[in-house]
N, C-alpha and C positions, 0 to 999 in steps of 0.2 A: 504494500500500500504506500509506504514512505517513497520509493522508487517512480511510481507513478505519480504521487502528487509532486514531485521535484520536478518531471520532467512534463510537468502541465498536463500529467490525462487527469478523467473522472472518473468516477465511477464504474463508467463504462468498459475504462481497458482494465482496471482493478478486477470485473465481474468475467470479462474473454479471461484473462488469465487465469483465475482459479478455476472457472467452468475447462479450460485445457489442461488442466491439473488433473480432474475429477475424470475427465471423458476420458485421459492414458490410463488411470487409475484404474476404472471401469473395466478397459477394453482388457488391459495386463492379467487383469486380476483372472481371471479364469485360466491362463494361457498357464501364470506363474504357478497355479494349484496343480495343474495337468505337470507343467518340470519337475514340480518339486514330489512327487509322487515317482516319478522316475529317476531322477539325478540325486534327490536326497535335499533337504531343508534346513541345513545348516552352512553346505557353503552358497549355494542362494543367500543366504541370513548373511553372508560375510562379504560375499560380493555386493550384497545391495548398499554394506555396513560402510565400505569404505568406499562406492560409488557416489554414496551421500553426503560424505566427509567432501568428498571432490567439489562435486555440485552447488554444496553450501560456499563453499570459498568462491566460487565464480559468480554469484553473486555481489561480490566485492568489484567487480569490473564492470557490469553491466553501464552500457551508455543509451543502449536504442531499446526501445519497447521491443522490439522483435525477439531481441536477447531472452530479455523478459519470456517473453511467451513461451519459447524454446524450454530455456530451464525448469519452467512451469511444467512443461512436458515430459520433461525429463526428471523432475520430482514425482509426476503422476504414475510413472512406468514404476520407478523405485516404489513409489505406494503399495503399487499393487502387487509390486512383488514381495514387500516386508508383510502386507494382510494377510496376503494365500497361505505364503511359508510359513510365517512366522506363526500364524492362529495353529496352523497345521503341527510346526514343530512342540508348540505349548503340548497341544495334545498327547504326542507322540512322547512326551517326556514326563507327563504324569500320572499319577495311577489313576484307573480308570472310576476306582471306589471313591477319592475324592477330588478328581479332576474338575468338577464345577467349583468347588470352595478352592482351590488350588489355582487355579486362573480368573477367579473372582478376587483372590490378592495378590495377586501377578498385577490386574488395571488399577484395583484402588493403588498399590505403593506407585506404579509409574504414576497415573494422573495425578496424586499430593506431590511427588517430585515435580512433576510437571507445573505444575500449577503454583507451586513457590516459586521455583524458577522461573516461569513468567513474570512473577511478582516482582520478584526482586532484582530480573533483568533490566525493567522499567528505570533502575535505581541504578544500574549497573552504564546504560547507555549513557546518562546524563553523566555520570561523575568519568568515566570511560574515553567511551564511544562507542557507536555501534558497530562501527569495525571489527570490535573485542567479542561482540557476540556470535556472530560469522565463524566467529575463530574456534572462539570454546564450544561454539555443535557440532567443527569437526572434531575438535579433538574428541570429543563426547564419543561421536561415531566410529571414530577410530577404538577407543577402549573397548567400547561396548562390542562392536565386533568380533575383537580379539581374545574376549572375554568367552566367544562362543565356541574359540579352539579348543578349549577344556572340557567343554561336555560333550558326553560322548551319545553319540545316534544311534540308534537301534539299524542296524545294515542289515539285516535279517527283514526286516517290513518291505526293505525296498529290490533286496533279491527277490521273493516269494512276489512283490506288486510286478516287478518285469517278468517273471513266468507267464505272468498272469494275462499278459498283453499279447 
């Protein structure tokens, strides 16, 4: 939004850009369920991890609306492929006797992390800059990625899923 308003659009290119966000989102999301079903759901989860670390920093460059759109586009594919996988990996990684309460505090701790950190980014821009924010979601994305080397995948689900094909 701050990108568009510096460079005189309304609302209008504010509203194509997420709606190009949403629509890669969309279209990926099924595609990325269908790989990750075959390829396996954690290095998806790592590829998309450190593609979005990328992505975020080129936003630090953007000059033309078009930029804009593009990376929106390219935020929306990485969506759809962290929802497919990622929903899919939660699953695959917990027991299936308490797998609702088990992925039900999976989203409460991210959205309170989230949601402070919104907060206090607000506070973080002004005394900062927002260049510093750019910065710290990659590195974010970079940890948290990396953090997925460690757990181990059930490889047995996705032998027995390609027989299956």
């Amino acid at each position: 939004m701050l990108f568009v308003q510096q460079k005189g659009g309304g609302l209008e290119k504010f509203g194509i850009a997420m709606g190009l966000l949403l629509l890669a989102q969309s279209i990926v999301a099924y595609y990325a369920g269908r790989f990750s079903d075959i390829f396996g759901r954690k290095i998806l989860l790592i590829l998309e991890g450190y593609s979005h670390a990328i992505v975020v920093l080129l936003f630090l460059f953007l000059i033309e609306t078009w930029q804009l759109y593009v990376l929106q586009i390219i935020i929306g594919v990485l969506a759809g492929l962290e929802a497919s996988a990622g929903m899919s990996f939660l699953g695959d990684i917990t027991r299936k006797q308490t797998r609702g309460r088990d992925i039900g505090k999976y989203f409460m701790i991210v959205g309170i992390i989230s949601s402070l950190t919104m907060m206090i980014g607000g506070y973080i821009v002004v005394a900062v800059g927002i260049k510093f924010i750019f910065i710290a979601m990659a590195v974010a994305n970079i940890i948290s990625s990396s953090l997925l080397l460690k757990i181990k995948e059930n490889k047995l689900f996705f032998t027995a899923n390609k027989a299956l094909k």
